[in-house]
Biopython code that builds the backbone (N, CA, C, O; Angstrom):
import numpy as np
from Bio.PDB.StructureBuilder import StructureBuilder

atoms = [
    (1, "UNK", "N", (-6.413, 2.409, -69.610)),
    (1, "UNK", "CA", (-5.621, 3.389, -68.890)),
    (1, "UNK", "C", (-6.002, 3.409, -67.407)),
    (1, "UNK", "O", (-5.198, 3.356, -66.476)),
    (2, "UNK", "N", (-7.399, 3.497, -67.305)),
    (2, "UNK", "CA", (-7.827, 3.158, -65.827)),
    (2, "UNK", "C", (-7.539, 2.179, -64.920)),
    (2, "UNK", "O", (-7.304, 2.222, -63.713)),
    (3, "UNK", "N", (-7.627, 0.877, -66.080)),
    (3, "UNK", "CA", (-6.911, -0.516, -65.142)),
    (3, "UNK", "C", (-5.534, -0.235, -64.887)),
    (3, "UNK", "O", (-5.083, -0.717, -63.848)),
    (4, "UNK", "N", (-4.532, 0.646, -65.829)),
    (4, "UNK", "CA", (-3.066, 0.134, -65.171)),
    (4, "UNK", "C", (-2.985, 0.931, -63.829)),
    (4, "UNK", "O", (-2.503, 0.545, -62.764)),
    (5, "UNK", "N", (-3.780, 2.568, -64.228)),
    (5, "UNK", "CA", (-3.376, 3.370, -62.705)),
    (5, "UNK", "C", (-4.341, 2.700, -61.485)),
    (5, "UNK", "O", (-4.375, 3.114, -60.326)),
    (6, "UNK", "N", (-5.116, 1.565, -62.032)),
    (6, "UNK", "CA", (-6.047, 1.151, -60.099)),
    (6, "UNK", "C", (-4.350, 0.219, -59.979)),
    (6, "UNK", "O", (-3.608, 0.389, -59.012)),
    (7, "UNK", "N", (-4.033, -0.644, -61.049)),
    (7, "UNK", "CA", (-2.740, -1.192, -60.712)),
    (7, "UNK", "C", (-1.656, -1.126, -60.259)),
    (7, "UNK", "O", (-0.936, -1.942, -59.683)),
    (8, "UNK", "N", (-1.509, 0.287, -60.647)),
    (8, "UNK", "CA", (-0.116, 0.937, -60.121)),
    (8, "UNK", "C", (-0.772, 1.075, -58.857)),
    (8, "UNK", "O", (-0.435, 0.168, -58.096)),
    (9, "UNK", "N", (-1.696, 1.990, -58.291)),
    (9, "UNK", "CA", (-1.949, 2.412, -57.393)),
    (9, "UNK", "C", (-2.392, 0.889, -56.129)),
    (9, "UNK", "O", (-1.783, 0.918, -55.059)),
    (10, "UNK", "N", (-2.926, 0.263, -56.250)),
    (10, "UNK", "CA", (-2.886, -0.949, -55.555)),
    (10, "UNK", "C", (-1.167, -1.822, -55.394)),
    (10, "UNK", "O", (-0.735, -2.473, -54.443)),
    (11, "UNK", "N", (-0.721, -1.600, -56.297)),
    (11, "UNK", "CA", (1.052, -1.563, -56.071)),
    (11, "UNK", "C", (1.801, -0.916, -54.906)),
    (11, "UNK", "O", (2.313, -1.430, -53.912)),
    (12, "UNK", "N", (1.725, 0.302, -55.290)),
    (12, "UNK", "CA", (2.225, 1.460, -54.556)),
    (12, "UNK", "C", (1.566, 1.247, -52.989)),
    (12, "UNK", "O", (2.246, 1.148, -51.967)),
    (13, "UNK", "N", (0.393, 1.211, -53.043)),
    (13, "UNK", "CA", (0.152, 0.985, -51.405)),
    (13, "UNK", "C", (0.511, -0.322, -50.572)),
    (13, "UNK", "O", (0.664, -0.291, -49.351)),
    (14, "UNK", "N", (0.619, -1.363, -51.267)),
    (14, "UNK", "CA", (1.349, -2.806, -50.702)),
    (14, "UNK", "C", (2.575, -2.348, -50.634)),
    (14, "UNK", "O", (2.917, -2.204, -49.460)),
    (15, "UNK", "N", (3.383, -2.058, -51.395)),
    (15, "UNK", "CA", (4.657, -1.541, -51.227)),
    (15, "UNK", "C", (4.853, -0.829, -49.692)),
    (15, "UNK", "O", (5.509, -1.206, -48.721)),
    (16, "UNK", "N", (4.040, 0.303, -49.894)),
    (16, "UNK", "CA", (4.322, 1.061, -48.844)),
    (16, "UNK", "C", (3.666, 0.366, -47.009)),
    (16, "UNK", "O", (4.097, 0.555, -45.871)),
    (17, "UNK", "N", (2.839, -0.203, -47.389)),
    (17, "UNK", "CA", (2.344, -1.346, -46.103)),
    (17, "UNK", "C", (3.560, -2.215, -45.587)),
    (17, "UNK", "O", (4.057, -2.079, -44.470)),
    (18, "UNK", "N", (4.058, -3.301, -46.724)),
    (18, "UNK", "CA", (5.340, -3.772, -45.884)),
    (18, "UNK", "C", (6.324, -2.948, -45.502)),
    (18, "UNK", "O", (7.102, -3.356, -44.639)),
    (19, "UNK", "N", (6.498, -1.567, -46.087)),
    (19, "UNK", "CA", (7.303, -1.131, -45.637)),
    (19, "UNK", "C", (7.108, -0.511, -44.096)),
    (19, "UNK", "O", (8.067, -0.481, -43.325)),
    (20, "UNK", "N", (6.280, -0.203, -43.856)),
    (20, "UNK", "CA", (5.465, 0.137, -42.608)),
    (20, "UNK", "C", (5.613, -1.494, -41.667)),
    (20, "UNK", "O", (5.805, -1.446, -40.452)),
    (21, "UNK", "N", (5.525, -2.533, -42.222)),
    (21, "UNK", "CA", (5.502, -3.855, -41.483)),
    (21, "UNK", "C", (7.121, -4.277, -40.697)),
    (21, "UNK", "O", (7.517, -4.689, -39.606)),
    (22, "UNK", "N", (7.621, -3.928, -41.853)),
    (22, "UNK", "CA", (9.375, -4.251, -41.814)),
    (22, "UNK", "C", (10.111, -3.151, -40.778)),
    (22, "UNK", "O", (10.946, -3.423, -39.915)),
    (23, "UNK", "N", (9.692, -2.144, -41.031)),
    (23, "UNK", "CA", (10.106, -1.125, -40.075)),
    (23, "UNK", "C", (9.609, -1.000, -39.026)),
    (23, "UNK", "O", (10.323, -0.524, -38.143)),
    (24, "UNK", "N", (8.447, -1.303, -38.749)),
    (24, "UNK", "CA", (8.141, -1.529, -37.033)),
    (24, "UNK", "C", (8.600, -2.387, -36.835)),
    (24, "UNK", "O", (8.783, -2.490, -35.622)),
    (25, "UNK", "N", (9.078, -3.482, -37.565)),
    (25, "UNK", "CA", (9.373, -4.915, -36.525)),
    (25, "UNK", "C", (11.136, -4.922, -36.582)),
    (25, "UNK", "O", (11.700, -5.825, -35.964)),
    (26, "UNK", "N", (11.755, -4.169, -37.134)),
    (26, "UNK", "CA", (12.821, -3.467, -37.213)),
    (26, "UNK", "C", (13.429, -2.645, -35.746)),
    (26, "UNK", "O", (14.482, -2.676, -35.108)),
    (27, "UNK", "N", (12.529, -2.148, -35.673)),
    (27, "UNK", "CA", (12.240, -0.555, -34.253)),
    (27, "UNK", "C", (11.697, -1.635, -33.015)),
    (27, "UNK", "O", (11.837, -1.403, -31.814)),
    (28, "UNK", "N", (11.207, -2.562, -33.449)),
    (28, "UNK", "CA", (10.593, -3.074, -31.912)),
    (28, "UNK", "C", (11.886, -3.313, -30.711)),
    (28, "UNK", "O", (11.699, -3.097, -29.514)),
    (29, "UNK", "N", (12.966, -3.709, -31.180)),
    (29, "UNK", "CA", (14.292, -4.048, -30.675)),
    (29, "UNK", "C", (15.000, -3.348, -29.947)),
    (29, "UNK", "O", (14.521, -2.214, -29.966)),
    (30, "UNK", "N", (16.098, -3.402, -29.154)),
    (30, "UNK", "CA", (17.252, -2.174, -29.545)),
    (30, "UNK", "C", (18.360, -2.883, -29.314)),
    (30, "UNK", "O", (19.024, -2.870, -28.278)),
    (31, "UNK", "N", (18.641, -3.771, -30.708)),
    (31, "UNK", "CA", (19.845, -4.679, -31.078)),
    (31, "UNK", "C", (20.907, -3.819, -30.459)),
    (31, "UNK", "O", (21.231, -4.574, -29.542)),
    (32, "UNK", "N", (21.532, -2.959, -30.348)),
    (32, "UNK", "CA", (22.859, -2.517, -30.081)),
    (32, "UNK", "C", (23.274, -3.067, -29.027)),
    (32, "UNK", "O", (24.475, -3.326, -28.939)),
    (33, "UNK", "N", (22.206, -3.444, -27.758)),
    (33, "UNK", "CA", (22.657, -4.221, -26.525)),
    (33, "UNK", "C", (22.427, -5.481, -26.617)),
    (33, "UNK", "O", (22.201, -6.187, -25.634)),
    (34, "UNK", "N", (22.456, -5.837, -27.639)),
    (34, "UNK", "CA", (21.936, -7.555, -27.983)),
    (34, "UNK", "C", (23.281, -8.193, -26.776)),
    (34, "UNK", "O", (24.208, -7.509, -26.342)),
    (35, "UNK", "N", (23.021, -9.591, -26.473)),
    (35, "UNK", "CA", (24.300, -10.169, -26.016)),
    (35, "UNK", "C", (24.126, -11.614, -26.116)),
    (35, "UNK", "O", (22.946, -11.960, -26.059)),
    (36, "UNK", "N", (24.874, -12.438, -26.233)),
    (36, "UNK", "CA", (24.936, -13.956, -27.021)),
    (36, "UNK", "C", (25.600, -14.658, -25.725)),
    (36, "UNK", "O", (26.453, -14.153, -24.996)),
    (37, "UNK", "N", (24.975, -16.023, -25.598)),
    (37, "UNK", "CA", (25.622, -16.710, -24.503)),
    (37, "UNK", "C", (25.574, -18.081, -24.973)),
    (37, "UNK", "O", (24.603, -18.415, -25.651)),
    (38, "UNK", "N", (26.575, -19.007, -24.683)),
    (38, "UNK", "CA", (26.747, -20.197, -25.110)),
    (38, "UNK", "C", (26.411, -21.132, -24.225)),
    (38, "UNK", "O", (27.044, -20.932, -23.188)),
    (39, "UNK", "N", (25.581, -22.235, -24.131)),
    (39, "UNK", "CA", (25.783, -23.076, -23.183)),
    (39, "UNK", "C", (27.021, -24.048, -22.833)),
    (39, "UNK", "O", (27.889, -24.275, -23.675)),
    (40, "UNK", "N", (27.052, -24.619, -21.518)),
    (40, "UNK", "CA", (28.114, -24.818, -21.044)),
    (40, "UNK", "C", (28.769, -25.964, -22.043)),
    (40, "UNK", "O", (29.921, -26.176, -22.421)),
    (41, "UNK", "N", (27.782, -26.459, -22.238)),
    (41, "UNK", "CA", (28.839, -27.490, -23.444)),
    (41, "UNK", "C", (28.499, -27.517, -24.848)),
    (41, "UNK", "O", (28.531, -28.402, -25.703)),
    (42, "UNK", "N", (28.040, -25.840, -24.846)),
    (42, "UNK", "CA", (28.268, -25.173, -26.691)),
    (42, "UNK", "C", (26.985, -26.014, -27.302)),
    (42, "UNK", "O", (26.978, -25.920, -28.530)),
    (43, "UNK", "N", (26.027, -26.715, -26.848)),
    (43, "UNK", "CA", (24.851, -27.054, -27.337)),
    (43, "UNK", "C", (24.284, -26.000, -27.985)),
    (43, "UNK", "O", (24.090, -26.052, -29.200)),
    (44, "UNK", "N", (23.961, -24.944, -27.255)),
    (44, "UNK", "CA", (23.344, -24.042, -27.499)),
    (44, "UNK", "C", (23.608, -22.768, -27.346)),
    (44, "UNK", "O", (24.469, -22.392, -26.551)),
    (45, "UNK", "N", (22.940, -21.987, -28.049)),
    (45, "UNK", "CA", (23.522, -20.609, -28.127)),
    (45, "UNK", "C", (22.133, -19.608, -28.176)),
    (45, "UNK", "O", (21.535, -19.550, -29.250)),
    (46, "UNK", "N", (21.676, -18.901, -27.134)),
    (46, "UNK", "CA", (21.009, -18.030, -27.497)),
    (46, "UNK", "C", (21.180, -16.559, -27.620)),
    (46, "UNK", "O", (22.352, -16.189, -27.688)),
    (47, "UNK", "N", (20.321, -15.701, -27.660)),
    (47, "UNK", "CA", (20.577, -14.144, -27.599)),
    (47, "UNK", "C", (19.574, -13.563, -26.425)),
    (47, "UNK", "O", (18.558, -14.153, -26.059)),
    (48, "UNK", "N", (19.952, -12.531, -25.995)),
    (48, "UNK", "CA", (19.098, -11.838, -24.643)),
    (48, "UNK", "C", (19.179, -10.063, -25.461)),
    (48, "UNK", "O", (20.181, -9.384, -25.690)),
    (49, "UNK", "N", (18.013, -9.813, -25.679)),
    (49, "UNK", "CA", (17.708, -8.669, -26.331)),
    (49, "UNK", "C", (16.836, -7.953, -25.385)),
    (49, "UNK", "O", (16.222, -8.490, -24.463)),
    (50, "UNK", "N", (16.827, -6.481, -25.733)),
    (50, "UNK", "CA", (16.333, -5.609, -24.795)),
    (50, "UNK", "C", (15.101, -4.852, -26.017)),
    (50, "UNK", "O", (15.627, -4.679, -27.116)),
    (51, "UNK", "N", (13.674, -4.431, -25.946)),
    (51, "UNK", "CA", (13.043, -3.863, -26.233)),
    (51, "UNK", "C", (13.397, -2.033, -25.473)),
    (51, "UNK", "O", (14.307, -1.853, -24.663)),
    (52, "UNK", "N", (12.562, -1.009, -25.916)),
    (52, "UNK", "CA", (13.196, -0.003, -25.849)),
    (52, "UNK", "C", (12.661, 0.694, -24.466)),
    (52, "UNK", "O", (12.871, 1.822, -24.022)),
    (53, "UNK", "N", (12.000, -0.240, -24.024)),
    (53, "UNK", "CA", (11.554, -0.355, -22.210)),
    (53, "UNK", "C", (12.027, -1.488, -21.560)),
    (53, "UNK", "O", (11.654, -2.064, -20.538)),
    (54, "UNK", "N", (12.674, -1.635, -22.135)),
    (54, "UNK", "CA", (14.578, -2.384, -21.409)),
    (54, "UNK", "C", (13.307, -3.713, -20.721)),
    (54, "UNK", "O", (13.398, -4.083, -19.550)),
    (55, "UNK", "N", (12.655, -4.045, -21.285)),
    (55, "UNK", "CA", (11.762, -5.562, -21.210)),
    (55, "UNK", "C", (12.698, -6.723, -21.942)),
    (55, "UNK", "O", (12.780, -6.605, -23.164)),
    (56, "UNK", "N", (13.176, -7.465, -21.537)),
    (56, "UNK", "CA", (14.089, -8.720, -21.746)),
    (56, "UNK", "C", (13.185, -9.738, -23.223)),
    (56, "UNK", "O", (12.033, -10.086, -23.479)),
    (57, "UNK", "N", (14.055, -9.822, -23.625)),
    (57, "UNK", "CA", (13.518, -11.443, -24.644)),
    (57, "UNK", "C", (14.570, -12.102, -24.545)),
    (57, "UNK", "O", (15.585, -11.711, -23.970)),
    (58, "UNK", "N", (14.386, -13.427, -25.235)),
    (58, "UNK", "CA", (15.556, -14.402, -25.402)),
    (58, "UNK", "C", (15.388, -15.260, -26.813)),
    (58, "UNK", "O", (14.562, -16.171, -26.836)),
    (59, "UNK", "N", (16.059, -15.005, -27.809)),
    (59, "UNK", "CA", (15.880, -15.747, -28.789)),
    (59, "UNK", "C", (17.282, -17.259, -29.097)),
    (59, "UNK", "O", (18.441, -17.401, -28.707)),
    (60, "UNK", "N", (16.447, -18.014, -29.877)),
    (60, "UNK", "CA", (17.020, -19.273, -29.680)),
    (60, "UNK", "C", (17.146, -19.165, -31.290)),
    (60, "UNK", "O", (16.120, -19.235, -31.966)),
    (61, "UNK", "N", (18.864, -18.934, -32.118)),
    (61, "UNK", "CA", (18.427, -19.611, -33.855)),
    (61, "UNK", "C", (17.555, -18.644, -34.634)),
    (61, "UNK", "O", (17.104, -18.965, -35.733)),
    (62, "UNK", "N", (17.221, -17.021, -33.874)),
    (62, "UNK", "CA", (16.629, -16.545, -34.308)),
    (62, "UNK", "C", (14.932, -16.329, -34.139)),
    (62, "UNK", "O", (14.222, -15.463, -34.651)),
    (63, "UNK", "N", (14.634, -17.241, -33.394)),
    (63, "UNK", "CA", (12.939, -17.591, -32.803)),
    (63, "UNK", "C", (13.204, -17.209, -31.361)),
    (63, "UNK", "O", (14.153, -17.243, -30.578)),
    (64, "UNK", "N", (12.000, -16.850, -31.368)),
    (64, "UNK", "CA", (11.749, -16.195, -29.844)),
    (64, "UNK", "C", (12.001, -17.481, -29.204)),
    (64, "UNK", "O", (12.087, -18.520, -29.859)),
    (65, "UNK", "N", (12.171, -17.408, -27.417)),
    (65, "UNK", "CA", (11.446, -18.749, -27.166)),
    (65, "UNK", "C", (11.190, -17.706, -25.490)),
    (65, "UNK", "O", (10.703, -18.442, -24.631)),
    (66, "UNK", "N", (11.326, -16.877, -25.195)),
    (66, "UNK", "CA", (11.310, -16.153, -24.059)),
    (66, "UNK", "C", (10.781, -14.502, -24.267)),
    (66, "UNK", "O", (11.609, -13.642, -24.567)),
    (67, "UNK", "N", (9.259, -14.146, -24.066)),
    (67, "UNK", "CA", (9.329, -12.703, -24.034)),
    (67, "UNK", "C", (8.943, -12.199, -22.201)),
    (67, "UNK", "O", (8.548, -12.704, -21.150)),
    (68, "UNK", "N", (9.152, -11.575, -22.470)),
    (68, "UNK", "CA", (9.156, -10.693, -20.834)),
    (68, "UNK", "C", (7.281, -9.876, -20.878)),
    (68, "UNK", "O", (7.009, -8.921, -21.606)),
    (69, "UNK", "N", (6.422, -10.454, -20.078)),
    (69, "UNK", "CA", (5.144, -9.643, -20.269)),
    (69, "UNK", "C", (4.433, -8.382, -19.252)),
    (69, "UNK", "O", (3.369, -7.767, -19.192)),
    (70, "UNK", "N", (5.857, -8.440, -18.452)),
    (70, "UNK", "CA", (5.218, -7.087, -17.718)),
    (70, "UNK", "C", (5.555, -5.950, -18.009)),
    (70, "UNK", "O", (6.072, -5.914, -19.126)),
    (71, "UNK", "N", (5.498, -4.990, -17.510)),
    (71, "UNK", "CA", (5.138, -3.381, -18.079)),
    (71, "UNK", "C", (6.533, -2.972, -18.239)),
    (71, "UNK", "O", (7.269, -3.623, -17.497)),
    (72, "UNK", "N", (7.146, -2.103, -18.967)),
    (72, "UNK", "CA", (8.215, -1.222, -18.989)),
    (72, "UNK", "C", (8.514, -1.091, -18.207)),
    (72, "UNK", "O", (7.775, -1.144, -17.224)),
    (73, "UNK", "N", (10.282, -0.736, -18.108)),
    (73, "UNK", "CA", (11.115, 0.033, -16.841)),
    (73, "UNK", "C", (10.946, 1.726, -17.681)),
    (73, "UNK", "O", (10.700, 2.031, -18.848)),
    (74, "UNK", "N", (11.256, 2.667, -16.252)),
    (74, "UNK", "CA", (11.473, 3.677, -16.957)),
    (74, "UNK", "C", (12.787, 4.346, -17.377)),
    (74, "UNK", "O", (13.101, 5.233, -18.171)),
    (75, "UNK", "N", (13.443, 3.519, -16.477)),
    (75, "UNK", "CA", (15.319, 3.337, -17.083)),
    (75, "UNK", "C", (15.692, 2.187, -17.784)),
    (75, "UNK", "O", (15.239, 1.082, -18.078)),
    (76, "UNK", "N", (16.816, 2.955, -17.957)),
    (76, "UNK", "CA", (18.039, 1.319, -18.285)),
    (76, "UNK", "C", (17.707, 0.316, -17.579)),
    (76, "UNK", "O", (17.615, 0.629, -16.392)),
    (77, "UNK", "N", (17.385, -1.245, -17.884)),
    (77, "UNK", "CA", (17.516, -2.107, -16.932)),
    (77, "UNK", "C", (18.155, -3.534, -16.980)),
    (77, "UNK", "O", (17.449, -4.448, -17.407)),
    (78, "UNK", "N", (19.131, -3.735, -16.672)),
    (78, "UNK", "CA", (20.053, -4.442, -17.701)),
    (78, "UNK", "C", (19.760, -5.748, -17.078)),
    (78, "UNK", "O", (19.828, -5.667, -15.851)),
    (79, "UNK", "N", (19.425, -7.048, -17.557)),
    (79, "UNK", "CA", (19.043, -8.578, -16.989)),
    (79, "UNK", "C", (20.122, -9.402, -17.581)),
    (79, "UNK", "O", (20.546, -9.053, -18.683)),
    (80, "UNK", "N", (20.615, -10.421, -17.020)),
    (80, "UNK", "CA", (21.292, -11.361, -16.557)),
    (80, "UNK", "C", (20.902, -12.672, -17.192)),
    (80, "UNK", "O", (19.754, -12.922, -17.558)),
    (81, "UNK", "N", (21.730, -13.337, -17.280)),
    (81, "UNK", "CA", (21.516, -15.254, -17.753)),
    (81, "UNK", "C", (22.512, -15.901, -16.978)),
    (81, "UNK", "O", (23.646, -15.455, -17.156)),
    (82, "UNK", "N", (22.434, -16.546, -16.415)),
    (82, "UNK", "CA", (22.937, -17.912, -15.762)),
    (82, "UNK", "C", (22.528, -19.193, -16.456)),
    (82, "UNK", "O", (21.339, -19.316, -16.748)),
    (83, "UNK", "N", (23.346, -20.123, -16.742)),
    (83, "UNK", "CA", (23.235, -21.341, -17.076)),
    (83, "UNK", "C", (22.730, -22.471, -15.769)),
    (83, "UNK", "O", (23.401, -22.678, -14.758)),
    (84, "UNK", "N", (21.697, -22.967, -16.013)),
    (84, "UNK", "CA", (21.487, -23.677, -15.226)),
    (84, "UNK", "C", (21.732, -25.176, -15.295)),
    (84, "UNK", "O", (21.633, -25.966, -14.357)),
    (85, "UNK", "N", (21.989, -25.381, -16.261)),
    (85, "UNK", "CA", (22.088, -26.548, -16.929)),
    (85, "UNK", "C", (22.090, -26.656, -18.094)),
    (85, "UNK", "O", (21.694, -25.559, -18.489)),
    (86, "UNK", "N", (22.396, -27.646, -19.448)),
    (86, "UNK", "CA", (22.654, -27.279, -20.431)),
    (86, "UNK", "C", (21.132, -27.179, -21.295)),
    (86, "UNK", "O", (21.241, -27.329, -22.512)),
    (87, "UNK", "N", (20.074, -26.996, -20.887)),
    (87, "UNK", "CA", (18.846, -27.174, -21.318)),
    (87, "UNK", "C", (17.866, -25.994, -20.537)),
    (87, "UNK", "O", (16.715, -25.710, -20.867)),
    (88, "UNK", "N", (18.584, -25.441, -19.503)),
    (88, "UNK", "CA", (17.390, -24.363, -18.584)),
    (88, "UNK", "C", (18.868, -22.688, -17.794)),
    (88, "UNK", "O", (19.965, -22.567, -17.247)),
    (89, "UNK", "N", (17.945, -22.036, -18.226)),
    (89, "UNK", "CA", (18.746, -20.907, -18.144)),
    (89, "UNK", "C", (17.256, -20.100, -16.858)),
    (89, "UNK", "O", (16.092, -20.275, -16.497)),
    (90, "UNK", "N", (18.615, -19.086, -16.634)),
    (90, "UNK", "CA", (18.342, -18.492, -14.945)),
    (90, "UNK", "C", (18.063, -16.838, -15.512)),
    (90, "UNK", "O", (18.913, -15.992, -15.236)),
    (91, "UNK", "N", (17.129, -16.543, -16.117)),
    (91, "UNK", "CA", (16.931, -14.871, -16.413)),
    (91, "UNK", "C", (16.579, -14.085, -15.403)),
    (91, "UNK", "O", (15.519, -14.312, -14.820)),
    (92, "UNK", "N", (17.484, -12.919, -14.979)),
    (92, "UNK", "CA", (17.167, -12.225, -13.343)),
    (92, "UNK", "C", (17.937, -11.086, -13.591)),
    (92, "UNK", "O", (19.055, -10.990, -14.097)),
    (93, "UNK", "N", (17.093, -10.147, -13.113)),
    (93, "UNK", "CA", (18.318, -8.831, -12.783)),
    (93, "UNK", "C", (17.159, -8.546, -11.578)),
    (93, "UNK", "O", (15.956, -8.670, -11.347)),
    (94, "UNK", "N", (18.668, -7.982, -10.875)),
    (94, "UNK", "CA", (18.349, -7.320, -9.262)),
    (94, "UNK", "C", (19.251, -6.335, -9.282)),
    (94, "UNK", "O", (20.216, -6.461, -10.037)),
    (95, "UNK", "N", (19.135, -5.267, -8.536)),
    (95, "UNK", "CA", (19.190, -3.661, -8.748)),
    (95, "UNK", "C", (19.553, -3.497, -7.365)),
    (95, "UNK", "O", (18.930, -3.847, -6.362)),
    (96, "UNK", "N", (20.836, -2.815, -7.487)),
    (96, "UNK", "CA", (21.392, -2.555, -5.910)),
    (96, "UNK", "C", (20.860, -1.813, -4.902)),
    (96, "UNK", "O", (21.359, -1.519, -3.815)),
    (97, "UNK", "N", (19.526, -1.467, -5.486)),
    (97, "UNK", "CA", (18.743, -0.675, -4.414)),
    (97, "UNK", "C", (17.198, -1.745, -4.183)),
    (97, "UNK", "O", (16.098, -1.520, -3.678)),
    (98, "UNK", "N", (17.719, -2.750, -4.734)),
    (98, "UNK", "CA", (16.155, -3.687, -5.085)),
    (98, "UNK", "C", (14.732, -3.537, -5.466)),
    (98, "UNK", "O", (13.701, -4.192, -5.308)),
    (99, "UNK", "N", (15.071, -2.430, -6.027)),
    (99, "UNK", "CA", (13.945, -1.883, -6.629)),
    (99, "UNK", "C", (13.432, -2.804, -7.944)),
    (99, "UNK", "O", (12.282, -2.737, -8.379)),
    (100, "UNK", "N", (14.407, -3.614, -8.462)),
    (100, "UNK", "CA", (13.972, -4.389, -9.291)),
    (100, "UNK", "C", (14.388, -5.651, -8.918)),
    (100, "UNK", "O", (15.591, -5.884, -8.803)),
    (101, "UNK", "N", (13.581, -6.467, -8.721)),
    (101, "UNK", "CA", (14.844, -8.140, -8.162)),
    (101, "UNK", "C", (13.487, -8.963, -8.576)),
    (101, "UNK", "O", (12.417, -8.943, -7.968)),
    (102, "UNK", "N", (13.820, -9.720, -9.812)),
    (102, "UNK", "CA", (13.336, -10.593, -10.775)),
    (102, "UNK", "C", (13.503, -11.995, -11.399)),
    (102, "UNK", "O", (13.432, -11.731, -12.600)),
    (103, "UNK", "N", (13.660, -13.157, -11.314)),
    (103, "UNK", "CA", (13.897, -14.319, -11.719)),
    (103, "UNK", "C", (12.935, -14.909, -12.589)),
    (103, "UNK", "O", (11.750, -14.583, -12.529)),
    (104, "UNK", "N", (13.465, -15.949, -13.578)),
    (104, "UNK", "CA", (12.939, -16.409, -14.233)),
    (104, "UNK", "C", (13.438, -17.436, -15.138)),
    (104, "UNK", "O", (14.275, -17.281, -16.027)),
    (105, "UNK", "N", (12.561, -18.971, -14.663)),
    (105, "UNK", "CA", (13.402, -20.421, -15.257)),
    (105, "UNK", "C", (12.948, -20.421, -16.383)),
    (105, "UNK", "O", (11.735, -20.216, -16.392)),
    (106, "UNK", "N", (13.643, -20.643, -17.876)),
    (106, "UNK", "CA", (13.467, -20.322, -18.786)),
    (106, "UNK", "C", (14.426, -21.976, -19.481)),
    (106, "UNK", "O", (15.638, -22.168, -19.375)),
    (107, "UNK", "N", (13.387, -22.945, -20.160)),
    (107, "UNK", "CA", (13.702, -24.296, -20.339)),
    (107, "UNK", "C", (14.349, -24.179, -22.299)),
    (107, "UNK", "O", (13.539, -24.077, -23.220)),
    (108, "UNK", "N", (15.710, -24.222, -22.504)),
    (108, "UNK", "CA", (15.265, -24.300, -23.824)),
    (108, "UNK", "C", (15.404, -25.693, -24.932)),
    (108, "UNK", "O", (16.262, -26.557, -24.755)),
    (109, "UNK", "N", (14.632, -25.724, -25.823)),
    (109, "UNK", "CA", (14.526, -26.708, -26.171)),
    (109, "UNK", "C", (15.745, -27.327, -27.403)),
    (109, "UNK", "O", (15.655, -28.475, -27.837)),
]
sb = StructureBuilder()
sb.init_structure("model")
sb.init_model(0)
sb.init_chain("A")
sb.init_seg("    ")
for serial, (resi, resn, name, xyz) in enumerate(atoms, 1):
    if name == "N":
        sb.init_residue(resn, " ", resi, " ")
    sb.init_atom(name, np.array(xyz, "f"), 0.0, 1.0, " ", f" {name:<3s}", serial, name[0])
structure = sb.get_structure()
């Protein structure tokens, strides 16, 4: 009787751990502003996602291949892609008061 409840109970807390795993990495995002861009001759397709301190990523197929490592904005801060070629993209947002003016060559593979 003792072995099934350490069982159940060693159950119940893995359970509840991924669920704790899945849901932060769920929340890390804020998909609603996701936005998808194609390269110029449809090679490629990535995504430009915003964390919830509007910090830029870029995923390629679902894999990262671009995170942003400096500190939070404390607003909205919406960044940009330019195609640079069909292999290197132009990540930048600049802010009409230039309070933010940012670039970044970003090669994908």
């Amino acid at each position: 009787m003792l072995k099934k409840f350490i069982i159940i109970t060693i159950f119940i807390i893995l359970i509840l751990l991924l669920s704790i795993f899945f849901i932060k990495e769920n929340l890390k995002y804020e998909v609603n502003r996701d936005k998808t861009f194609k390269s110029p001759n449809g090679k490629h397709q990535i995504t430009l996602r915003y964390d919830y301190a509007s910090r830029p990523y870029v995923f390629k197929n679902g894999k990262l291949i671009y995170k942003y490592d400096g500190p939070g904005f404390n607003e909205t801060v919406d960044w940009y892609i330019k195609w640079l070629s069909e292999n290197e993209i132009l990540l930048y947002c600049h802010s009409s008061n230039e309070r933010y003016n940012e670039e970044y060559h970003i090669i994908i593979d």
